[in-house]
C-alpha positions in Angstrom: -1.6 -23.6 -5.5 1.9 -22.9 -5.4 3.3 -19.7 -5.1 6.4 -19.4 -8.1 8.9 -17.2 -7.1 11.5 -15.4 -9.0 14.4 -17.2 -8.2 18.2 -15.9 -7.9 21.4 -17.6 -8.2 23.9 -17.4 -5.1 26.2 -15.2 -7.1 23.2 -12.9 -7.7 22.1 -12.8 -4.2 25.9 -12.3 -2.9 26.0 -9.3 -5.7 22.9 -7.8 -4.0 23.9 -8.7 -0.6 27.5 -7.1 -0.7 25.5 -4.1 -1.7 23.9 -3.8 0.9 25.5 -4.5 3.6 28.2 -1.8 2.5 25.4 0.2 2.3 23.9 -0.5 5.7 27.3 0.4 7.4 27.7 3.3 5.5 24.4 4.7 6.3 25.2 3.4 10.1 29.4 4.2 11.0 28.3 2.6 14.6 27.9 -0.2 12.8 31.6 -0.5 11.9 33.8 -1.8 9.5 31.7 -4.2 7.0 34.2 -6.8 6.4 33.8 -9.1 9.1 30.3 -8.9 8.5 30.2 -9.9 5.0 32.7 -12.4 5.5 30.0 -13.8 7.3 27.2 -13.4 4.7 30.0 -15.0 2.5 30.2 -18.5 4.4 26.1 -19.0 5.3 25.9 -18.2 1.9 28.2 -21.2 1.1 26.7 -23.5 3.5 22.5 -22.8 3.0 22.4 -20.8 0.1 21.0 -18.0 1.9 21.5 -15.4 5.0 19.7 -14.0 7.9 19.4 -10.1 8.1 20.3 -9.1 11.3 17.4 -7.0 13.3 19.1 -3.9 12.6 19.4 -4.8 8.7 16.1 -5.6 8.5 15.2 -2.2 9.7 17.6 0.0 7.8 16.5 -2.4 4.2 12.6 -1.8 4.6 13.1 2.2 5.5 15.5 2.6 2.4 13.1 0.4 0.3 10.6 3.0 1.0 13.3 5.8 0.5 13.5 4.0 -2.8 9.9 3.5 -3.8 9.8 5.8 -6.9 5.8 5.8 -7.4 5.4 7.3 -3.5 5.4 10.9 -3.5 5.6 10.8 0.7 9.2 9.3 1.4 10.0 12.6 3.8 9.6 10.8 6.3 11.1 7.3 4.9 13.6 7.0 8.1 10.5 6.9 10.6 9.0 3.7 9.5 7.9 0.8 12.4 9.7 -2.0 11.7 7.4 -4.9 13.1 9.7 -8.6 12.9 7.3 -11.7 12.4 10.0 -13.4 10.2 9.5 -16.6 12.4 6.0 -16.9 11.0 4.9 -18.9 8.2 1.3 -20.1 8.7 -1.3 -18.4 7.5 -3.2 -18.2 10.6 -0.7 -16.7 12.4 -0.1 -14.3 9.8 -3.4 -13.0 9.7 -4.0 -12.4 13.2 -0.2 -10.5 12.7 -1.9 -8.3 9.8 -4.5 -7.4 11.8 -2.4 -6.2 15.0 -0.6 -4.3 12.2 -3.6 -2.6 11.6 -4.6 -1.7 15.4 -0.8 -0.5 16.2 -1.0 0.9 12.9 -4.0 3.4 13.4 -2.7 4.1 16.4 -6.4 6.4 17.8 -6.3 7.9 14.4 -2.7 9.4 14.4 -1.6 7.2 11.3 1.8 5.4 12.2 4.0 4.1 9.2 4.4 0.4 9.7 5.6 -2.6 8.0 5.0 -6.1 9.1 8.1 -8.4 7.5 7.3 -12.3 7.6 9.2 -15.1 6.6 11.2 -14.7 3.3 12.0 -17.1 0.3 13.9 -19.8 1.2 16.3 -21.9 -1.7 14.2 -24.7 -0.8 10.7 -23.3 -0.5 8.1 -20.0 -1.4 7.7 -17.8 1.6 4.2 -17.2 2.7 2.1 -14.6 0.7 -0.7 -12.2 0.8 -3.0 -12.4 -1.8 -5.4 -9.2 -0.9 -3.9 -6.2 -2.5 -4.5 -4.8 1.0 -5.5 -5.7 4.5 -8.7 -3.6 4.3 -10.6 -3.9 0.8 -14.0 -3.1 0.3 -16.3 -6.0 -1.3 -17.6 -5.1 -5.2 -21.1 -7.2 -5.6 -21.3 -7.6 -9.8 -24.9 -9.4 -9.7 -26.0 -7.5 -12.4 -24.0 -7.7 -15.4 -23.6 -3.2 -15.9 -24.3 -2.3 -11.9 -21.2 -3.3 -9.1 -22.4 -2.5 -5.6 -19.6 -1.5 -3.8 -15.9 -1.0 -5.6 -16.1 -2.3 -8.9 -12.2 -3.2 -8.8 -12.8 -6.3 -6.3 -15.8 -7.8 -7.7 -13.5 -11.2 -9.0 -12.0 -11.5 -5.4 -15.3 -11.0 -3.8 -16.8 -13.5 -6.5 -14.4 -15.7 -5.8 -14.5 -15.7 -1.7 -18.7 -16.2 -2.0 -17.7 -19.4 -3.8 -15.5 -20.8 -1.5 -17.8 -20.1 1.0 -17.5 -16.8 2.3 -20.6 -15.3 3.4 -21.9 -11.6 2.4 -21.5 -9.0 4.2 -25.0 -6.6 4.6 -24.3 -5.7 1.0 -23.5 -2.0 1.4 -21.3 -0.5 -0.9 -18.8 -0.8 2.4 -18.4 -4.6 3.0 -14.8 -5.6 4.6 -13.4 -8.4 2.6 -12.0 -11.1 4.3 -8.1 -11.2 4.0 -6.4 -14.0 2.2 -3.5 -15.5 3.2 -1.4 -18.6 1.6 1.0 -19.8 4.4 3.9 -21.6 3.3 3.1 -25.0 1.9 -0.8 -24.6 2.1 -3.4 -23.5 0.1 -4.7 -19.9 0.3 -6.9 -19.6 2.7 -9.3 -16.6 3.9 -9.6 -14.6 7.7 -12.4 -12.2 8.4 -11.3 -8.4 9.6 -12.3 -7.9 12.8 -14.1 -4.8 13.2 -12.1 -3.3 15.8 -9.1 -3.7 13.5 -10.2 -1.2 11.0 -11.1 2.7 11.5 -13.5 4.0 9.4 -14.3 7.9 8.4 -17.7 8.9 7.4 -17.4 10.8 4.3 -19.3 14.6 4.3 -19.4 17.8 2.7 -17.9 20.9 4.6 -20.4 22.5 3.7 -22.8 20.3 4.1 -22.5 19.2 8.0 -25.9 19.5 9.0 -27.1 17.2 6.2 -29.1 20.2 4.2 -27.7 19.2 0.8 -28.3 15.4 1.7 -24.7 14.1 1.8 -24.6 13.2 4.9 -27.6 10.7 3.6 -25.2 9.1 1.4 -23.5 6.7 3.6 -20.3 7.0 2.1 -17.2 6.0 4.0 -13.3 5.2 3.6 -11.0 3.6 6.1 -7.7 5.2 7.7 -4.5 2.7 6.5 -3.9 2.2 3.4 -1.6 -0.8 3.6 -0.7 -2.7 0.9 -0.1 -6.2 1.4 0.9 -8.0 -2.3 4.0 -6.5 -2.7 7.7 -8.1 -2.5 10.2 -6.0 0.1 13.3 -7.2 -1.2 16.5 -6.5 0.6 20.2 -7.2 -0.4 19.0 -10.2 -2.2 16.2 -11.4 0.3 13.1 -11.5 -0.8 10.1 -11.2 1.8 6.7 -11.6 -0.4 4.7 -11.0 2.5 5.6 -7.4 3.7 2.5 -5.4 4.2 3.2 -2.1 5.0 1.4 1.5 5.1 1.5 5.4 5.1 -0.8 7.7 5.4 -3.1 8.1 2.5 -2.9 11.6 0.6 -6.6 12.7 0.0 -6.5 12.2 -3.8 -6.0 8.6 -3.4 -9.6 8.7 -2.1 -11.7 11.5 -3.3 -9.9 11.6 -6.9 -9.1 7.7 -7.4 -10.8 5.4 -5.2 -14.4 7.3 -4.8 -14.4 8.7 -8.4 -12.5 6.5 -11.0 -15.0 5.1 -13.4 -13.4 1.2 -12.4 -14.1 2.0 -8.9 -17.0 3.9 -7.1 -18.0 6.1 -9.7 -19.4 8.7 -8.0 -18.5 11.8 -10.1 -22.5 11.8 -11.5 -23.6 11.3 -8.5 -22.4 14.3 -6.7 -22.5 16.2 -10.1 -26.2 15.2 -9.9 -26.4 16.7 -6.0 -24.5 19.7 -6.9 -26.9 20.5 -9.8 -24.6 20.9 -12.5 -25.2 20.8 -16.3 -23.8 17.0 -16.8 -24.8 17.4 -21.2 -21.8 18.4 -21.9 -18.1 17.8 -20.7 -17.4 21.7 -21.5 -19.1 22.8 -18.5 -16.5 20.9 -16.6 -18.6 19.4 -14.0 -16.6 16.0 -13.7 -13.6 19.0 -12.3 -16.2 20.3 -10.1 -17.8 17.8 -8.8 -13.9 16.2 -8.6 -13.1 19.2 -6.3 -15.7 19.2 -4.0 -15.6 15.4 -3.4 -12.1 15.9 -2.3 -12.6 18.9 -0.1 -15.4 16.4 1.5 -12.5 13.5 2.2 -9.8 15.8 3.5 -12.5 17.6 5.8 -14.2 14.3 6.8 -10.7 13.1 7.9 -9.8 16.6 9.6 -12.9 16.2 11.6 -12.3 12.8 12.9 -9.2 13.4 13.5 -7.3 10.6 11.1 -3.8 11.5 9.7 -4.3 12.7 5.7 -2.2 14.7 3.1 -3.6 16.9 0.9 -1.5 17.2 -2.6 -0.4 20.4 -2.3 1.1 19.6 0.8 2.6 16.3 0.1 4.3 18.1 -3.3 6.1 20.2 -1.0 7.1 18.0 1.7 8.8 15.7 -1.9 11.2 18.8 -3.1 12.1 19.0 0.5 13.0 15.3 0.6 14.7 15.7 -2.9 16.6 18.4 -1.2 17.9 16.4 1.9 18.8 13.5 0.0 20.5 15.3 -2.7 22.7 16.8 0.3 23.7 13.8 1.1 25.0 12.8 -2.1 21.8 10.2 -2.6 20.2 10.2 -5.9 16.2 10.4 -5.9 14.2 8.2 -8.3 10.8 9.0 -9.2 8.3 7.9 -11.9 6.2 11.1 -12.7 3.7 9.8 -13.7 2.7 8.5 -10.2 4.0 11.6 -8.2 1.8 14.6 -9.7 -1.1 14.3 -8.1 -4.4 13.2 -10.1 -6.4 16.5 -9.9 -4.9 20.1 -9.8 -1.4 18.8 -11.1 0.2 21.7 -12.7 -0.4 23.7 -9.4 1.9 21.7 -7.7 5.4 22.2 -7.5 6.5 18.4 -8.7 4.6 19.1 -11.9 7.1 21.6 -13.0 10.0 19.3 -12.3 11.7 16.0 -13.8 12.6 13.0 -12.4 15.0 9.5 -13.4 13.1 6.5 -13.2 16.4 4.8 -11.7 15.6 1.2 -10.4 17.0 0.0 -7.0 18.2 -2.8 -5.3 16.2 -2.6 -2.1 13.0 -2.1 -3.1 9.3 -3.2 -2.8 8.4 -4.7 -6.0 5.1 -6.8 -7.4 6.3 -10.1 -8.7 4.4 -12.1 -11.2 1.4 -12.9 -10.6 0.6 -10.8 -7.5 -1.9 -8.6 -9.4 -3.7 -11.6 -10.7 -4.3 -13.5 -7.6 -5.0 -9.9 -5.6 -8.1 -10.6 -8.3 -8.8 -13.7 -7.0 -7.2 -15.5 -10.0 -7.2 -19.7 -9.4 -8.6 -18.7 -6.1 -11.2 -21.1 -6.8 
């Protein structure tokens, strides 16, 4: 299946590239004058209809593309992020045993690391390679009966899919690793099993439940350590690199208030409702907010007690005004789509809630590009 790209005309990408690169020396004065070098952008523009980001541009685009990303609420620390080049790779193979080094180095004993692993870009005359999975570690959903999903709901297509082309299950827990899918350039998409030791998991329990008295230590429940997404474009002064996969740390909410309790994913507000013994008849006794609460104290303490880099909310709004603050001493404008930074429980407690933001679209940027949502589905997989 081939991959179609968004394509740009040299004057576009010499538009976005003089951007850039004006922007890379200003951010870097060792760098010096920019002239020469975009006189040099200029002419392999000419000649190939491309250019080549030197190592240090690489680095500098993919930290302000996170500086840029207006739907992340933990850009503090944008100017920190491991820059890993694989650019010379373009077959799947080799991309996925990359991905899953990015994942070791990555997790780094538990001490989160942020990382980005930048492969070959588009090319005039071909597609990059790309990363189907939405990211390297997903969770297998198991739809065989037509109202029950064991596992999380949102990947039951991609794990339908993978079963058909031959993929065999994993023990059917609600904690399968899916296999990662990778189309290299020219090639079909084909699909890499995780290795175990590429992955850290934490077991999921109640504080105040540690010694298993109020059975949720029984429950099995799990979530790993890096959330790094993997279908997104990082595009840079004109470049565009559609496979990019790159990571944080996760913020506790993403687990205990999205990914655990959405109604699309685990589901597991009745459950714990259920466990908790609360009056479920009637949504005026607010026990979806309870039981929210105390699922999310379970994550952030779970994670605390294994030791595993996490955010909690309240935290994470602070350390965002802060990083408004430095930026906006340095004369840099901060984009933000609030929507995505207040928090998903407890939001008007937090400072960001209180505040507005311009949704102001950038240059260098990761971006999804048409069509990645639909094949992180599994969409023409088969």
């Amino acid at each position: 299946m081939e991959i179609l790209q968004q394509r740009s005309t040299t004057a576009q990408v010499w538009e976005a590239a003089e951007e850039f690169i004006r922007l890379f020396h200003r951010e870097n004065p060792d760098a010096g004058d920019p002239r020469e070098r975009l006189a040099a952008v200029r002419a392999e523009l000419a000649d190939t209809g491309t250019y080549r980001h030197t190592p240090e541009e690489l680095v500098h685009g993919a930290r302000v593309a996170w500086r840029n990303s207006n739907r992340c609420i933990g850009r503090l620390y944008w100017n920190s992020l491991r820059v890993r080049d694989r650019r010379g790779l373009t077959d799947a193979g080799e991309i996925a045993d990359e991905c899953f080094e990015h994942l070791r180095e990555a997790t780094n004993g538990g001490r989160v690391r942020p990382t980005i692993t930048v492969f070959a870009p588009d090319a005039p005359d071909r597609a990059g390679p790309v990363i189907w999975s939405e990211q390297l570690v997903r969770y297998a959903g198991y739809g065989d009966h037509p109202s029950i999903t064991v596992g999380d709901a949102r990947n039951a297509p991609l794990t339908s899919a993978l079963l058909e082309l031959g993929w065999s299950r994993g023990a059917g827990t609600p904690f399968d690793l899916l296999p990662l899918v990778v189309q290299g350039v020219d090639d079909k998409p084909r699909w890499f099993d995780v290795p175990a030791d590429a992955v850290l998991e934490v077991p999921i329990e109640h504080p105040d439940g540690a010694d298993g008295g109020d059975g949720w230590t029984d429950w099995g429940l799990r979530w790993h350590a890096v959330p790094a997404i993997s279908n997104m474009c990082l595009e840079i002064g004109g470049i565009h690199y559609p496979a990019a996969p790159f990571n944080g740390w996760y913020m506790g909410t993403e687990i205990g208030a999205r990914n655990l309790a959405d109604t699309d994913r685990y589901n597991l507000l009745p459950a714990v409702a259920r466990r908790m013994g609360l009056d479920t008849a009637s949504d005026r006794s607010l026990w979806k907010d309870r039981a929210l609460v105390e699922l999310n104290r379970a994550v952030l303490h779970s994670f605390d007690r294994a030791k595993v880099t996490i955010a909690d909310h309240h935290t994470e709004s602070r350390r965002f005004l802060t990083h408004m603050e430095k930026e906006e001493r340095k004369g840099r404008d901060v984009g933000a789509d609030w929507s995505w930074i207040v928090p998903p429980i407890s939001g008007s407690a937090t400072p960001v809630f209180h505040r507005t933001f311009e949704d102001s679209p950038s240059a260098t940027v990761y971006v999804h590009h048409p069509g990645a949502q639909e094949r992180a589905q599994g969409r023409d997989l088969v």
